[in-house]
C-alpha positions as CSV (number, residue, x, y, z in Angstrom):
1,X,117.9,59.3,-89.2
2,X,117.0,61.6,-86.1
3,X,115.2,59.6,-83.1
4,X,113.3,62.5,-80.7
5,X,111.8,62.1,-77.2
6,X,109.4,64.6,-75.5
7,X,108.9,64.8,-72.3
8,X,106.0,67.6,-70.3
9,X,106.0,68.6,-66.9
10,X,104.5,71.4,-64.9
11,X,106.9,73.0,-62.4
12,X,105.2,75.0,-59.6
13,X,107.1,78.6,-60.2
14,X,106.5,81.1,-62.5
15,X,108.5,80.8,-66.1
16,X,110.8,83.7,-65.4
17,X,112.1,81.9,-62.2
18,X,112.1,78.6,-64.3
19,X,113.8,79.7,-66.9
20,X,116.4,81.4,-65.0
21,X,117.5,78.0,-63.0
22,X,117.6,76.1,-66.3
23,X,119.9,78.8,-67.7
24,X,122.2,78.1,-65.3
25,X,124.9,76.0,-66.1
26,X,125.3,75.2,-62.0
27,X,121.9,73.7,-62.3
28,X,122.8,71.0,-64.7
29,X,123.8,68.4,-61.7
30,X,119.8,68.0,-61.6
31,X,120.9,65.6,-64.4
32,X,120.8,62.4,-62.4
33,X,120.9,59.7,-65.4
34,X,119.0,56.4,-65.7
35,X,121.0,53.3,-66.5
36,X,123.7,53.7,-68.8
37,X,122.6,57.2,-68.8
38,X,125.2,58.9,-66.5
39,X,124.6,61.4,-64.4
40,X,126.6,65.2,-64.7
41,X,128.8,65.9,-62.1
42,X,130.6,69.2,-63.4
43,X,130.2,71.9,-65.5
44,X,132.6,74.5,-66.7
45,X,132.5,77.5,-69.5
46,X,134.3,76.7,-72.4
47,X,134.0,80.7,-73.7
48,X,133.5,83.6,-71.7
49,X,129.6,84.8,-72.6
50,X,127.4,84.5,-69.8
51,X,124.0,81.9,-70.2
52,X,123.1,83.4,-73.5
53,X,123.5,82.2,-77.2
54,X,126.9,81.1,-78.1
55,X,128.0,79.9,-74.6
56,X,129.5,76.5,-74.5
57,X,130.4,74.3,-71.9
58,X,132.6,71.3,-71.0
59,X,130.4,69.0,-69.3
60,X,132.1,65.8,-67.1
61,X,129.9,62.8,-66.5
62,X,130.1,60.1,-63.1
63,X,131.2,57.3,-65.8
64,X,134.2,59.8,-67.0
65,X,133.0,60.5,-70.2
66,X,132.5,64.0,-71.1
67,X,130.9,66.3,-73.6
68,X,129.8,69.5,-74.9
69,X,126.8,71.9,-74.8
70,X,126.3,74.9,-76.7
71,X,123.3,77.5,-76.1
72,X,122.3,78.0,-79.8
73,X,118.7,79.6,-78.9
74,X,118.2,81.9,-75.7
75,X,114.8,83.7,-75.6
76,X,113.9,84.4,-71.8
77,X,111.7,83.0,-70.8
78,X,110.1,81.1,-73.3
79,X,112.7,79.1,-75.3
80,X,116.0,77.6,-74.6
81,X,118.1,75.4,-77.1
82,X,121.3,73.0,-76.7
83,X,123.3,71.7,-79.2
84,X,124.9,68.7,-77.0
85,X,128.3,67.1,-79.3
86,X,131.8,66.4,-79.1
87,X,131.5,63.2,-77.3
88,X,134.1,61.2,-75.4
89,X,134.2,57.2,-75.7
90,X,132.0,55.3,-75.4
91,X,129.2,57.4,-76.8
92,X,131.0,59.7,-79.8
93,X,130.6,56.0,-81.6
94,X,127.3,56.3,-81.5
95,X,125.8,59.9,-81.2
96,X,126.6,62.4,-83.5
97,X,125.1,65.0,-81.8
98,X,121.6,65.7,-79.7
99,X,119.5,69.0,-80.0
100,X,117.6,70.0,-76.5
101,X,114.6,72.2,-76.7
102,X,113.1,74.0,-74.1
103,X,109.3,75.4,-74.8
104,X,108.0,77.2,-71.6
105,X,104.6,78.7,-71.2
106,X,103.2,80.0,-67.9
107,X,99.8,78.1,-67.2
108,X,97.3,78.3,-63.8
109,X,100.3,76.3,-61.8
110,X,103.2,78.0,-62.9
111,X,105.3,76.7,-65.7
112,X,104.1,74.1,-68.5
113,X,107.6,72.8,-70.1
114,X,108.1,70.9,-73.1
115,X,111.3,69.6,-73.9
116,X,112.4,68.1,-76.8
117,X,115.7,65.5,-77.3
118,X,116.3,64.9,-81.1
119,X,119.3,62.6,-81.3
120,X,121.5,62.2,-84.3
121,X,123.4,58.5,-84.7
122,X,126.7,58.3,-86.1
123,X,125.4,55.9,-88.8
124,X,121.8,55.1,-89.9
125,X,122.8,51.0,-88.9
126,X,122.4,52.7,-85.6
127,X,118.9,54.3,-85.5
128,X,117.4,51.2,-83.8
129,X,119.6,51.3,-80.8
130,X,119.6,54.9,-80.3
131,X,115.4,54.4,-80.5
132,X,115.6,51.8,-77.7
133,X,118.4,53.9,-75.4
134,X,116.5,57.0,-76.2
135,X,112.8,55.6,-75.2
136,X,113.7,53.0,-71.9
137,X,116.9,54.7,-70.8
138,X,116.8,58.9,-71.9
139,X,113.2,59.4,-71.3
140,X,113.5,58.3,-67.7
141,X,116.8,60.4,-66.6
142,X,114.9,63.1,-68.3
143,X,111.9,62.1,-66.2
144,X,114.3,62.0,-62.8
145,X,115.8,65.5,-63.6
146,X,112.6,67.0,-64.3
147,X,111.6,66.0,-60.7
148,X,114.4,66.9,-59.4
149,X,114.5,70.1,-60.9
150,X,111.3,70.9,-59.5
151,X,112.6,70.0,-56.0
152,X,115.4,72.1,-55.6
153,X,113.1,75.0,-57.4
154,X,110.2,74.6,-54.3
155,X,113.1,73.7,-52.1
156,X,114.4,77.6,-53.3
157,X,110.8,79.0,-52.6
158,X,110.4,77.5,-49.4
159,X,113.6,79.1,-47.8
160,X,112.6,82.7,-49.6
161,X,109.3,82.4,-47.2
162,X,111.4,81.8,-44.2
């Protein structure tokens, strides 16, 4: 049984900018974690494509676990989708996989982004963990990389202006 998260935030630049820093794989050590929830340190391409559907990428996290991501929707600048899988220990024991969603819309302050986690457990016995990780631990690193996100984006803006 899926267990899904949302999480809004407006981030002061337009959704074309936006959507071209959350493309980037580069950009994807804004991930900071939040408890258990460990942060990404690197990112490398697993094929050849540039950000668009079908790339996939070999993702290495600060407690030495690792993963995958694959872009399975890419429509500039308005949706982006993840299929995150292929789990190293600890967590391929629990996670099947998670789908990310990205759902941009420009609005009077820049970008209005809503982003979806959907997490799929290994078993259904484990639905009422993945709940509690997902709500107390996953919604705040999402919270923390959102801000962060939106730091290095004005910190980008600010040195264009100088």
């Amino acid at each position: 049984m899926p267990v899904s998260i949302i999480e809004e935030h407006v981030f002061l630049v337009p959704p074309a900018q936006f959507f071209e820093f959350i493309t980037n794989p580069q950009n994807m050590t804004t991930f900071v974690g939040f408890g258990p929830v460990p942060a990404i340190n690197k990112v490398g391409p697993l094929t050849m494509k540039d950000h668009g559907t079908s790339a996939r990428y070999h993702v290495e996290n600060s407690d030495g676990s690792s993963h995958e991501e694959e872009v399975t929707v890419s429509d500039p600048p308005h949706r982006f989708c993840l299929r995150i899988g292929s789990f190293s220990a600890p967590y391929k024991y629990f996670i099947n996989h998670i789908e990310e969603k990205w759902d941009c819309e420009q609005n009077e302050y820049g970008t209005k982004a809503r982003r979806t986690f959907t997490f799929f457990p290994s078993s259904v016995i484990l639905t009422p963990l993945i709940y509690v990780a997902a709500h107390l631990f996953w919604h705040r690193a999402v919270k923390r990389n959102h801000e962060m996100i939106n730091d290095r984006l004005l910190l980008a803006v600010t040195d264009e202006r100088v």
